[in-house]
C-alpha positions as CSV (number, residue, x, y, z in Angstrom):
1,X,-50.9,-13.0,48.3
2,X,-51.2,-14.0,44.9
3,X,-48.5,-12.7,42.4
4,X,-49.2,-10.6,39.6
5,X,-46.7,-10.1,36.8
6,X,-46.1,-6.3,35.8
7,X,-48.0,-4.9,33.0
8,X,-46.2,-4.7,30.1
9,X,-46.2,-2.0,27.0
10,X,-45.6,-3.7,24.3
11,X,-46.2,-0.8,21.8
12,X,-44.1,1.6,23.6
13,X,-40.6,0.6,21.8
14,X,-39.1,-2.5,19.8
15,X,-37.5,-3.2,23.3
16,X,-40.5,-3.1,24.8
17,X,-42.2,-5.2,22.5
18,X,-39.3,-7.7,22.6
19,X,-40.1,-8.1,26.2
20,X,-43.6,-8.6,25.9
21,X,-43.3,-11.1,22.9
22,X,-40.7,-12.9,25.2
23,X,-43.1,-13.2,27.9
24,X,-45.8,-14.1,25.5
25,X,-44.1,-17.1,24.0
26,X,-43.3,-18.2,27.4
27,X,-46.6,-18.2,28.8
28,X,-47.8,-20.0,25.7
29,X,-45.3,-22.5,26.7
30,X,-46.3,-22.5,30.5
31,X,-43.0,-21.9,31.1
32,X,-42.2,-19.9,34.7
33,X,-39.3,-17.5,34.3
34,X,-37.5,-20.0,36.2
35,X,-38.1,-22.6,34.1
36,X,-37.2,-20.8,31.1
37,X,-33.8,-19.7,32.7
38,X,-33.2,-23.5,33.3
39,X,-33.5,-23.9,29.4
40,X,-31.3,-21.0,28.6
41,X,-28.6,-20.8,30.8
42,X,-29.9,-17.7,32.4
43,X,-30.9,-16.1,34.8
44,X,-34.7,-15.8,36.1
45,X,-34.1,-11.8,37.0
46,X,-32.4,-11.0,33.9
47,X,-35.3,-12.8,32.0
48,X,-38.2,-10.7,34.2
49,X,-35.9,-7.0,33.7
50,X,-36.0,-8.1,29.7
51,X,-39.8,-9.0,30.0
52,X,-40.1,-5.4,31.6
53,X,-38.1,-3.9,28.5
54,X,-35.8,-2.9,32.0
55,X,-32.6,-4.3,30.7
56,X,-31.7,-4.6,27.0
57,X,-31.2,-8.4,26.2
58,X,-27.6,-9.5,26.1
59,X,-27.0,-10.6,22.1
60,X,-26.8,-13.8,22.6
61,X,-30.1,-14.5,23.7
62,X,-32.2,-13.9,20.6
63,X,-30.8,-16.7,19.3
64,X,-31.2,-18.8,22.2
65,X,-35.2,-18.1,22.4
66,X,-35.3,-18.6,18.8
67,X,-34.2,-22.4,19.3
68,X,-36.3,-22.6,22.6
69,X,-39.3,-21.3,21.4
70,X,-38.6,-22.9,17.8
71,X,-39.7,-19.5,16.3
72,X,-37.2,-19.2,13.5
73,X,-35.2,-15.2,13.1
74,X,-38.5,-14.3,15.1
75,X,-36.4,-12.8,18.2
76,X,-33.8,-12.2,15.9
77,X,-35.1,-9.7,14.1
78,X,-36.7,-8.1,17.1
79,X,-33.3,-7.7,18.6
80,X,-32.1,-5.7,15.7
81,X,-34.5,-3.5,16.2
82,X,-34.3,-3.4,20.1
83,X,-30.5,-2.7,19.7
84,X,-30.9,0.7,18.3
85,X,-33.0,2.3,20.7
86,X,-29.9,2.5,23.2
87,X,-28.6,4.9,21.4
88,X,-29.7,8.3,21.7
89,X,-32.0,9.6,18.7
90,X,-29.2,11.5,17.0
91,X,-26.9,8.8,16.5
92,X,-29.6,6.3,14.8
93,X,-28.8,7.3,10.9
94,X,-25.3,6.7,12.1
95,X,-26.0,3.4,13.8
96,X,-27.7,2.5,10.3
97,X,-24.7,3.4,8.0
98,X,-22.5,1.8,10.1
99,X,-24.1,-1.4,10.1
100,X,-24.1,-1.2,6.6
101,X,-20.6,0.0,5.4
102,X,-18.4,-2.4,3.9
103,X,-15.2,-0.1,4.8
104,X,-14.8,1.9,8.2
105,X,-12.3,3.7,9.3
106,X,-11.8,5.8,12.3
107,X,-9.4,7.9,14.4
108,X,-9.9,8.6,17.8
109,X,-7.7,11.3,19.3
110,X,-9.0,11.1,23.2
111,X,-10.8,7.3,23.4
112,X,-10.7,3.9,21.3
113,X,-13.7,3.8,19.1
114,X,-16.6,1.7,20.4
115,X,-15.6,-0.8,17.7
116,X,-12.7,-2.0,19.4
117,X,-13.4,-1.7,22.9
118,X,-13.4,-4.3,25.2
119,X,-16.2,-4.8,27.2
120,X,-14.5,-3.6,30.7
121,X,-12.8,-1.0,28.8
122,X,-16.2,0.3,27.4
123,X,-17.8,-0.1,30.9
124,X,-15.0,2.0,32.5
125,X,-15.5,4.8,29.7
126,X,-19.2,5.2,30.3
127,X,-18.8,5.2,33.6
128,X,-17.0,8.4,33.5
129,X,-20.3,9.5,32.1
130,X,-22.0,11.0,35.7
131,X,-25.8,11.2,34.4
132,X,-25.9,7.8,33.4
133,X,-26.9,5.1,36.6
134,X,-25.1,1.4,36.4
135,X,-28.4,0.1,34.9
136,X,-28.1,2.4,32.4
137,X,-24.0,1.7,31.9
138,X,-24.9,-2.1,31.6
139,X,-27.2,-1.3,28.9
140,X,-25.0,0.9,27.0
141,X,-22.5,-1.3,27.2
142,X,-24.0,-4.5,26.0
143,X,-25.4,-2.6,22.6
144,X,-21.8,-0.9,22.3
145,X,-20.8,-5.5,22.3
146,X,-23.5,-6.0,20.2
147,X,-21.9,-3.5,17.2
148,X,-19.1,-5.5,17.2
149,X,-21.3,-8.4,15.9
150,X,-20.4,-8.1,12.2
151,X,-17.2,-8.2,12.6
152,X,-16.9,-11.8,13.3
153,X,-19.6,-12.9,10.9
154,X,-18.9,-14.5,7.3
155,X,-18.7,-10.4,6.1
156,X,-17.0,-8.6,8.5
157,X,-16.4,-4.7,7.0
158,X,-13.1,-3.8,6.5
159,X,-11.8,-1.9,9.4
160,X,-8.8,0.8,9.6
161,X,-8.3,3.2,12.7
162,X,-5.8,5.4,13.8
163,X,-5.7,6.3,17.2
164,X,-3.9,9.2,19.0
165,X,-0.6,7.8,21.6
166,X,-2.9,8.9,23.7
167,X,-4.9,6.9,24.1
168,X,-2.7,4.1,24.6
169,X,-1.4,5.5,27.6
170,X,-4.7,7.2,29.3
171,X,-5.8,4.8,32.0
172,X,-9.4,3.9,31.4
173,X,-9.8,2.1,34.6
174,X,-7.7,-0.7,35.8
175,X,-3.8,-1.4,34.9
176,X,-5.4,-4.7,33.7
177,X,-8.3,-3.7,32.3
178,X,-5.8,-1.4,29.9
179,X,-3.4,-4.5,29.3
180,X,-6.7,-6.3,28.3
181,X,-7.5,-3.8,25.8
182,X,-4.3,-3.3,24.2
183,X,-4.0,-7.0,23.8
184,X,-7.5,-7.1,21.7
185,X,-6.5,-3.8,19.7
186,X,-2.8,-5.6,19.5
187,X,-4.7,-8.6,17.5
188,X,-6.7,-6.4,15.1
189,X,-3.8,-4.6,13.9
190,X,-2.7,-6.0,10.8
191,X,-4.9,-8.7,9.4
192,X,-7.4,-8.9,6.5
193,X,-10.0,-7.6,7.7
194,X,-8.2,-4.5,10.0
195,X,-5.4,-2.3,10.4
196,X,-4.6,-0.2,13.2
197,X,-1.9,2.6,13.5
198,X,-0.6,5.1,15.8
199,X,-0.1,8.9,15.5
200,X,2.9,9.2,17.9
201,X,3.7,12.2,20.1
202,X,6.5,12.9,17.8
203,X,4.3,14.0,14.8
204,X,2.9,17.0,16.8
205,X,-0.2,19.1,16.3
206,X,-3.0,17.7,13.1
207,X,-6.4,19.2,12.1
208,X,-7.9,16.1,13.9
209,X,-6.2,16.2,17.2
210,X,-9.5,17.2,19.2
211,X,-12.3,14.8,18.0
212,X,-12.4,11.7,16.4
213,X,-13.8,11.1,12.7
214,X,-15.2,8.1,11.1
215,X,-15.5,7.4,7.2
216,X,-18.4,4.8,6.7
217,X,-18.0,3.4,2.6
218,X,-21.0,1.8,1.1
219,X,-22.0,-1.3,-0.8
220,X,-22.5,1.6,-3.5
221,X,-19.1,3.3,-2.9
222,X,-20.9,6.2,-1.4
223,X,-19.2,7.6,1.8
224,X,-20.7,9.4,4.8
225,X,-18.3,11.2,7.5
226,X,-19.3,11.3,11.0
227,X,-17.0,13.9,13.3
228,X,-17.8,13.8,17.1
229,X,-17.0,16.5,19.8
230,X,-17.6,16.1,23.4
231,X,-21.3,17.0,23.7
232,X,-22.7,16.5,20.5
233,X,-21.5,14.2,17.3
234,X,-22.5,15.9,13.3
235,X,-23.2,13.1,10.3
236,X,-22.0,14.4,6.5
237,X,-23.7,13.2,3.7
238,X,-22.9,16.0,1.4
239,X,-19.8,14.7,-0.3
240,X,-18.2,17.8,-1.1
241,X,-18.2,17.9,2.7
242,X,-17.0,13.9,3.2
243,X,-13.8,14.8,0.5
244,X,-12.7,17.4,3.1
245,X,-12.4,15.0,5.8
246,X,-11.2,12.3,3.6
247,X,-8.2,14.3,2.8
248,X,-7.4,14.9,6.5
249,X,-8.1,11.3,7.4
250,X,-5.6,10.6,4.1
251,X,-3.0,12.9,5.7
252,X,-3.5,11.4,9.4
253,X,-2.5,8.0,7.7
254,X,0.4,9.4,5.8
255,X,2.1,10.5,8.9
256,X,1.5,7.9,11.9
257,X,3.1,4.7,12.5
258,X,2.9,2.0,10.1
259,X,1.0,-1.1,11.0
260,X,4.2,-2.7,12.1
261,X,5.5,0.1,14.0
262,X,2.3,0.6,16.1
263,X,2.3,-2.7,17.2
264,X,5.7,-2.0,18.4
265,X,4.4,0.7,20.1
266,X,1.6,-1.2,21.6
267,X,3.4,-3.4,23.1
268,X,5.7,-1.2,25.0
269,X,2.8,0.7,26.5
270,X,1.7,-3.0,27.6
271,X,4.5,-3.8,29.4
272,X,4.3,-0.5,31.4
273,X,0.8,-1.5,32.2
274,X,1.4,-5.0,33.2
275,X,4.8,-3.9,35.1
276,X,2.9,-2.0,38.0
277,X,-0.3,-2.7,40.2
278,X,-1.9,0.9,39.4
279,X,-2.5,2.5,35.8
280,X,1.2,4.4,34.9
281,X,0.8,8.1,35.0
């Protein structure tokens, strides 16, 4: 029986249409997906599930087809539009400001912000999520990596969050994966381009206490305020509206830890991770 590739849809999505343009190139080539694995370091199924706009491609490979199929930022610039589509519609404007803003800062009183999770860490969050299938998961999880791209180019944004005690000490799957995480978050939190701190038990009750918030500052000093529940998120423009939460985010950041202190902190909750074989209660 004679193999037929699937049909593609180029026109349905940019993923889509990354897939088909990947397939495309290839065939111009007279590559096979094996032989175009061989070239990148891949993998021929995750190449045909990319083709099929099935799996969202991993960020490192735009680059890599660039070089292969000497097509200059061709891919690249396909994958940043490809990117966005796994979010869902009402985060996109968000997704846009964000990979804009020269400053971010963010408080997250129940999670760590997608900016500074880890890969397992963000894996074992959305998997909480029961709707969603491990296809699905893997997909949401490789565009939450891909966010974190600017932040180790030649212009990172300047990043501050304060995060709830918390969320330090809610297992978010393994005792290791949580030792892992803390250990990234532990090197972000004082350097040029970050600062972390923590809003201890001891401080009590604050207005933020059951969402998080995240101020996004422009290249043209204007800032946007995004506050997320647990079903639905709401993005302020209206700067009357943004000066309200910057002056609880400004009071949040009066009262927790200092820099210093929270890493202090940190590392205690570490310990208690790395000290048992299950997540500490």
């Amino acid at each position: 029986m004679t193999f037929k590739p699937q049909q593609l849809t180029p026109y349905h999505s940019a993923r889509h249409y990354f897939g088909a343009e990947q397939r495309r190139h290839r065939e111009a080539a007279r590559l096979s997906l094996v032989q175009l694995a061989e070239i990148l370091s891949s993998s021929k199924s995750t190449l045909a599930r990319i083709e099929t706009a099935e799996l969202m491609p991993p960020p490192d490979l735009p680059a890599r087809l660039d070089a292969a199929f000497g097509t200059d930022k061709h891919f690249h610039g396909l994958y940043q539009l490809a990117k966005r589509e796994a979010h869902p519609d009402q985060y996109r404007r968000y997704m846009d400001f964000e990979g804009h803003a020269e400053v971010i800062e963010q408080y997250g009183a129940q999670a760590i912000p997608g900016l500074l999770q880890t890969r397992a860490y963000a894996r074992a969050f959305l998997g909480c999520q029961e709707d969603l299938s491990e296809a699905r998961i893997e997909e949401r999880v490789t565009a939450r990596m891909s966010r974190q791209e600017r932040q180790h180019s030649d212009a990172p944004p300047y990043r501050w969050a304060i995060l709830d005690e918390a969320v330090l000490r809610r297992p978010m799957g393994s005792a290791e994966c949580m030792y892992e995480q803390l250990a990234s978050l532990l090197k972000q939190v004082n350097t040029p381009d970050s600062k972390v701190q923590v809003m201890p038990f001891s401080a009590g009750s604050h207005s933020l206490l059951g969402g998080a918030l995240t101020l996004l500052t422009l290249s043209d000093g204007t800032v946007v305020a995004y506050e997320e529940g647990i079903e639905a998120g709401h993005l302020y423009e209206d700067q009357s509206a943004v000066k309200r939460w910057r002056r609880q985010y400004e009071l949040l950041r009066a009262n927790a830890l200092s820099p210093t202190e929270s890493a202090e902190l940190i590392r205690k909750v570490m310990e208690d991770y790395k000290s048992c074989d299950t997540p500490p209660s």
